[in-house]
C-alpha positions, -999 to 999 in steps of 0.1 A, spaced: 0 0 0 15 35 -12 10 60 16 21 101 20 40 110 45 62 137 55 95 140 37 120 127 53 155 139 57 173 126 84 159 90 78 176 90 37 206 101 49 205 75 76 195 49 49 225 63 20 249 56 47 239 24 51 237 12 16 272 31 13 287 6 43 274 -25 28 286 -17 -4 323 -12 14 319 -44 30 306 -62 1 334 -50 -19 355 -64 3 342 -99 9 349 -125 -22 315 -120 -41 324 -153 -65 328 -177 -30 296 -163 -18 270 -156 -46 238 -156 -25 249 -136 0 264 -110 -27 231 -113 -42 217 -104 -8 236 -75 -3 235 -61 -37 195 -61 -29 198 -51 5 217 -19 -8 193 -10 -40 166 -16 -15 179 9 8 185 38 -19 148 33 -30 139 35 1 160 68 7 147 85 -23 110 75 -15 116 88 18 129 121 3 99 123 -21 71 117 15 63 84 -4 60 48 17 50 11 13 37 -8 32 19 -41 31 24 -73 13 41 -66 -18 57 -36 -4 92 -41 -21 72 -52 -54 56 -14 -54 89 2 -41 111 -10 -70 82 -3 -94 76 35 -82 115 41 -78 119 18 -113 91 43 -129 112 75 -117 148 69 -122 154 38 -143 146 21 -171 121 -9 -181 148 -32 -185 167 -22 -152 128 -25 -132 124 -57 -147 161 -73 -135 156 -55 -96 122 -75 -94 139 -105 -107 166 -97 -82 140 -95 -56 122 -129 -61 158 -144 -62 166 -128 -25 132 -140 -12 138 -174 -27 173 -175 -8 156 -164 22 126 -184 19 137 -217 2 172 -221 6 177 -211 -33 217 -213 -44 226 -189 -65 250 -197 -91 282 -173 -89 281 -168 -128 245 -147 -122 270 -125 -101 297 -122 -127 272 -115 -155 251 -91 -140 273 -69 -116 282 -45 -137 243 -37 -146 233 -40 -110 264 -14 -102 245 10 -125 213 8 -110 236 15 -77 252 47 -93 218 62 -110 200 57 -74 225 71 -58 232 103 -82 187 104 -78 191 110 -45 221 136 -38 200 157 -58 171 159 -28 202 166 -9 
């Protein structure tokens, strides 16, 4: 469910600095060992800068299919169909890991990080522009 609220400030900073720390830590861990987790983290960050940049804009969901509307509204805004299509993707992969135990095969990594670093850089360049 989409609901206004206030804007935000303090709360999408608190969020970019968070995606910004995993990202570190991710970079720093061997993504090709550990392809779900990578896979987690690479979510766990895109999640956060949507989240930062709804926040900026007064926008929350909430709900069951919460994330699905997130990357759709921040997919609608800042990226394109293709990029929307691969985050939800991404998404039903991290809810399979979490849910079902689902391996991910550390080729999906290796083909797809440069996209998913894209999507990283175009959410974050969305939202220093709020700030």
């Amino acid at each position: 469910m989409k609901l206004e609220v206030e804007p935000n400030i303090s709360k999408a900073k608190s969020l970019l600095t968070m995606a910004k720390i995993t990202l570190e830590r991710l970079k720093e861990s061997n993504q090709e060992k550990y392809p779900s987790n990578t896979l987690i983290d690479y979510y766990d960050i895109i999640h956060k800068l949507s989240d930062a940049l709804a926040s900026l804009e007064g926008i929350k969901f909430k709900g069951d299919g919460a994330h699905i509307q997130l990357i759709e509204y921040v997919g609608s805004k800042y990226l394109n169909t293709h990029e929307t299509v691969f985050l939800q993707d991404m998404r039903d992969f991290r809810n399979r890991i979490h849910y079902e135990g689902f391996a991910v095969n550390s080729n999906y990594i290796s083909s797809n990080v440069e996209l998913i670093e894209k999507i990283i850089l175009k959410l974050e360049k969305s939202s220093h522009y709020f700030l």
